[in-house]
Each structure stands twice: as C-alpha cells, then as structure tokens.
C-alpha positions in Angstrom: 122.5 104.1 104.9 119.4 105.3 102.7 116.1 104.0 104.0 114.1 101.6 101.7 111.9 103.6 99.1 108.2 102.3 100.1 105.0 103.0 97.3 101.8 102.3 98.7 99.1 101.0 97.0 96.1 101.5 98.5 95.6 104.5 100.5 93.3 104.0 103.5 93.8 102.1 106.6 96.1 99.8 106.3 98.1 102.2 104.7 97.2 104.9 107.3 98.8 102.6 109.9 101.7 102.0 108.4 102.3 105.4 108.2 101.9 105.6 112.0 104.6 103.4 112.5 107.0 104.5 110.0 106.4 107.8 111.8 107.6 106.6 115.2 111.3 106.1 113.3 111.7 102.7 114.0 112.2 101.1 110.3 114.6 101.8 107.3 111.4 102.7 105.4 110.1 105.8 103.9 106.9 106.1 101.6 108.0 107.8 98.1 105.6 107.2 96.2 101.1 107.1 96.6 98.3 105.5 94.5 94.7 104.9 95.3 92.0 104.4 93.2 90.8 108.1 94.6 93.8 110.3 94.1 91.7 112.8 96.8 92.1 110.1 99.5 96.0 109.3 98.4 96.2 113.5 99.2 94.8 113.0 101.9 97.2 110.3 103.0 100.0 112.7 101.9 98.6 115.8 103.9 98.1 113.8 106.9 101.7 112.7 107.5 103.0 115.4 105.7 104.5 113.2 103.1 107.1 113.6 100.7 105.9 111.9 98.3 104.5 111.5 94.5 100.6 111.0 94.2 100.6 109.4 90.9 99.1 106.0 88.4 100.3 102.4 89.8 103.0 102.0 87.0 104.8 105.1 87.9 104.5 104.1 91.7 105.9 100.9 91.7 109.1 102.3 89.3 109.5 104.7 91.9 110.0 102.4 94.7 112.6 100.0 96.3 109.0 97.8 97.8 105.7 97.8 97.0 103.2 97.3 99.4 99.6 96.6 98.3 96.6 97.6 100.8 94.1 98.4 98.4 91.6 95.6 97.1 91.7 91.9 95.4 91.0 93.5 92.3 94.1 95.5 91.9 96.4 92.2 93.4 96.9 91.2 89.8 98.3 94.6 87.8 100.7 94.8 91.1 102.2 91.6 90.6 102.7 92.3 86.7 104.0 96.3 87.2 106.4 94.7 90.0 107.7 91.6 87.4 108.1 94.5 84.8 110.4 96.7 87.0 111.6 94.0 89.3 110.3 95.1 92.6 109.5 93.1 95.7 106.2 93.6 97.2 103.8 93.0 100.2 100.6 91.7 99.3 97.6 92.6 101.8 94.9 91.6 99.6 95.6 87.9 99.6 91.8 87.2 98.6 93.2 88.6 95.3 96.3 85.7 95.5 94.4 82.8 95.0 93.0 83.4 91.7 96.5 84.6 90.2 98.9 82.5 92.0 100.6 81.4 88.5 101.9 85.0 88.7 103.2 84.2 92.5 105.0 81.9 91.1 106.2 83.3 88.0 107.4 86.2 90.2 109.5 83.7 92.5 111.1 82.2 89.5 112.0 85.6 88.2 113.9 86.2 92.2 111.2 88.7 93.5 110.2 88.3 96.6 105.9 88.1 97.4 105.7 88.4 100.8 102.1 87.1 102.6 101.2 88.6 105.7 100.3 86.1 108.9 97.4 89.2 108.5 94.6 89.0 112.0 95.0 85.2 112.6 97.9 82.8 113.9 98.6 79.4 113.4 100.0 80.1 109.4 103.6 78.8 111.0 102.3 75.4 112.0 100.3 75.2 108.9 103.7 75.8 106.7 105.2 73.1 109.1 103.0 70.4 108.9 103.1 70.1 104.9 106.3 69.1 105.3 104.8 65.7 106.5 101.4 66.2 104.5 97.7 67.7 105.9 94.7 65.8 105.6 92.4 68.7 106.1 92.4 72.3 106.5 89.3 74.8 108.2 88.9 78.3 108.9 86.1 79.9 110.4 85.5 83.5 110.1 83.1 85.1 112.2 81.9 88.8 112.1 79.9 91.2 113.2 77.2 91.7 110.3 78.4 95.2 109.6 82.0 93.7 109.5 80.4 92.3 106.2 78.5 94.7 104.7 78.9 95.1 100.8 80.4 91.5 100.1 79.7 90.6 96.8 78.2 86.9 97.9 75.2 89.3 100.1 73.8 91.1 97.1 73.8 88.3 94.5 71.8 86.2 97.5 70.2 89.4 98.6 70.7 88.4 102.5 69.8 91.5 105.0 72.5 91.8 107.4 70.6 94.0 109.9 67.4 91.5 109.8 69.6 89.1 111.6 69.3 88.3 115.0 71.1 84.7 116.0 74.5 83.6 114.2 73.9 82.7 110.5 76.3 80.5 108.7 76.6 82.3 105.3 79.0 80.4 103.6 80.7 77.2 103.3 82.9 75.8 100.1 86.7 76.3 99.6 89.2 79.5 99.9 88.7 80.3 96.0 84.8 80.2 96.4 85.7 82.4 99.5 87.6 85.1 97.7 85.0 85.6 95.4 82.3 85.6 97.5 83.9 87.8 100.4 86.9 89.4 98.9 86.9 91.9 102.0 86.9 89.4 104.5 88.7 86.1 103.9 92.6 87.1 103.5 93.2 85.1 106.4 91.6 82.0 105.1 93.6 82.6 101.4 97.2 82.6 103.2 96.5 79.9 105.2 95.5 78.3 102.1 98.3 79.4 100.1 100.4 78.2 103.4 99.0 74.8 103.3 97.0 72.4 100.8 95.7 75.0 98.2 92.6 77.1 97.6 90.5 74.5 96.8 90.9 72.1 99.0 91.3 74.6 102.0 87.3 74.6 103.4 86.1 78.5 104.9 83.3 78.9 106.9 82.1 82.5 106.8 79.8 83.4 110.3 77.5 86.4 110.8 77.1 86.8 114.3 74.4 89.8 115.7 75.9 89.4 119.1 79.6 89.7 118.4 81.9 92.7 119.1 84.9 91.3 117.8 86.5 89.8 114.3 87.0 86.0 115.0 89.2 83.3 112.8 89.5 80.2 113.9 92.3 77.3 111.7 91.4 73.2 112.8 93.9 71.1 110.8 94.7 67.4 110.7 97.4 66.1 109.4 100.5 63.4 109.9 101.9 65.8 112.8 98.8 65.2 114.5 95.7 67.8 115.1 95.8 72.2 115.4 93.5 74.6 116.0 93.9 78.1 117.1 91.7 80.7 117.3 92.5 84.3 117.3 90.0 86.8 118.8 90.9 90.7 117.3 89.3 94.3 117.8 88.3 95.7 114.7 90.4 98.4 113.6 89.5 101.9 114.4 89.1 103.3 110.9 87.5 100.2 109.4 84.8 97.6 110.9 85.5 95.2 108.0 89.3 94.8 109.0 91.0 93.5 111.9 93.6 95.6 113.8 96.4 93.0 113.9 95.8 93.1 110.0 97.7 96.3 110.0 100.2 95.2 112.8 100.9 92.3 110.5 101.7 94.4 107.7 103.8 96.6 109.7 106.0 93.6 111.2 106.5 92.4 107.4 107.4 96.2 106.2 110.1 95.9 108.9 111.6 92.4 108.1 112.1 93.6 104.3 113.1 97.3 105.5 115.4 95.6 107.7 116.3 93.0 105.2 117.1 95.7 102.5 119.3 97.7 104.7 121.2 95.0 105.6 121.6 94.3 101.3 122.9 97.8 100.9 125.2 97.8 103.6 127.0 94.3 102.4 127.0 96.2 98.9 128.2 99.0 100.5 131.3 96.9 102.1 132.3 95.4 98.8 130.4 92.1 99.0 128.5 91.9 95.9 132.1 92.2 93.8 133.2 89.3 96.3 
C-alpha cells in the first residue's frame, strides 16, 4: 500500500522533526512536497533528509499532497485552510494561535468533510477539557511561563517596548483572553488556543503569559471548573533543541497526529483497495 503523500508547510523545526521520525520508518507517510516562506531553508530541509521532494509555492504544495501539515506561522493558518477547501485536502494545523481568529473557516472546512486536526501540542489536559463541555465549564485558565528568551520578538513586547533581558524576578506580561493571546504572542500561546478551541471559546478562555529570569524550562499550566467538578494539570517541557521559543513535546505531538492520519489513510486505501467503497 502507498504511503500517504505529506507537504509541509513550514520548514524549520517542527518540520525538521517530523522528518526525524518519518525517517525511522515507522509511519505510512512520506513528504512530497516543501514550502517555506525562505525557499533556501525548504532546500535545506530537502538536502538534509535527502528528500524527494518538490520545493515549490503553497498552492502547488497542498495539490500535491494526500495531507497538509502546517508548522510555519499564525499568519499563513488562513491561506492553508482555503488552498486545502479548494483541493480538498486534510491538514494538521500547528499554528493554532492562527485558529482562533479564522475558526469560521474550521468550520466551513468540517462542513465541506475535511478533516482539521489540533494537536494536544506541549501541554495535557485538552482530553478532560473536551470531556467536561459535555456537562458545561464555568471557567477556563492557562498559564504560560517562559524563559524570557523563549519570548523574544512577540509582537505584544515591541508595541509595549518591555526589555526581556532587564528582568530579573518573574513578570506577569499578560492577562486577557486566548484571542488577545494570539495576537499578542502568536509564537507562544498554541497551547492556550486549543484548549480554547477544546473548551468554551477564545474569548472567554483567560491566558496568563509569565516571564520568568530563573526558569530553564517551558511551563503551561490548565485550572478548569466546571459541572464535572475542578482540573488542573500542569505540564513541565524542555525546549526544543533547535528552537527556545518551542517546546519539544510540540513536535512529538505533531508527530503522534501525522501517525493517526497516516495510519488512518492507509487503512482508507486498503478498504478501497478490498472493494468497500463500491459496497
């Protein structure tokens, strides 16, 4: 059975770890197809793993593919979900901060059966959430706290002008709903927007962004209330090794999703295959 035709969308790494772990053989998947805002780092990408695959715009990427996987930016969320309605293509969306703003076209996608898979991304606790609004939540929190250079370059720091490296106790930088959030700190609240899209929406979902001189690690933290009763986990990850701003188990989540539709789609072609779409 052919393995699911993958383009990425978004070429550094995220998408460098998910080449890892297609590498090691384990999923149906195999990358066809490149695009990156800097075609020299999609090359790269394609030198690297010694891929066998197109470098070429987002349109032709996504008409290339079986499954679209976005890792690039909120900005480019948006012309993914509208290049995948137009050739029909499921897709994995990374960039959830770019969700929240656009999630008329989430829907618009599920109406027309495509699938937009949300990672859990570098928290847990997005199960309960999804549980508990079958009974109804009162309130929904998430706490993100970062090293200061794990924040660097958010838009919400240059229109306050705040000096990261000036800091020398925890600062709370930000407090206001998951929409606020994604505009403010595209880079650095995905895990706030899913658990958002999960539970009672972007604005009414509170975020709490945390600079913190002394920490080594990416924290998020989810407190819930609801008619099930009270939640709150909190997940302590290592920053990536390639980016500070990103959590590992970002990339691990994306990697367990790629599976579950590569896995998904194999088992599609293989009922196909045996005559059960004529049945």
């Amino acid at each position: 059975m052919s393995d699911m035709r993958v383009a990425l969308i978004g070429c550094g790494n995220i998408g460098a770890d998910i080449c890892i772990a297609l590498r090691r053989g384990e999923i149906p998947a195999t990358v066809v197809a490149l695009h990156d805002v800097d075609p020299e780092r999609a090359n790269l990408l394609k030198r690297t793993f010694r891929l066998e695959a197109a470098v070429t715009d987002l349109a032709a990427a996504v008409s290339a593919c079986d499954f679209v996987v976005e890792c690039a930016s909120a900005d480019v969320v948006r012309p993914v979900l509208e290049h995948a309605m137009e050739h029909h293509r499921d897709c994995l969306v990374l960039s959830v901060a770019g969700l929240v703003a656009h999630l008329e076209l989430v829907a618009e996608a599920r109406r027309r059966n495509i699938e937009v898979r949300i990672p859990s991304g570098a928290a847990c606790g997005i199960d309960g959430i999804r549980a508990a609004m079958e009974a109804g939540l009162h309130s929904v929190v998430v706490t993100t706290r970062k090293p200061p250079r794990g924040l660097e370059g958010a838009p919400y720091l240059k229109q306050h002008g705040v000096n990261l490296s000036l800091l020398t106790e925890p600062r709370v930088l930000f407090e206001g709903n998951a929409l606020e959030a994604s505009r403010a700190f595209p880079a650095n609240v995905d895990v706030a927007c899913a658990v958002s899209i999960a539970g009672i929406g972007p604005l009414e979902t509170m975020v709490r962004v945390i600079a913190d001189p002394n920490a080594t690690e990416n924290s998020h933290e989810v407190a819930a209330e609801g008619a099930f009763g009270r939640l709150k986990t909190v997940t302590t990850n290592l920053p990536s090794p390639r980016n500070a701003k990103s959590s590992y188990l970002a990339s691990l989540s994306a990697v367990a999703e790629l599976r579950q539709a590569a896995l998904a789609h194999a088992a599609h072609a293989q009922y196909a295959g045996e005559g059960g779409a004529a049945t």
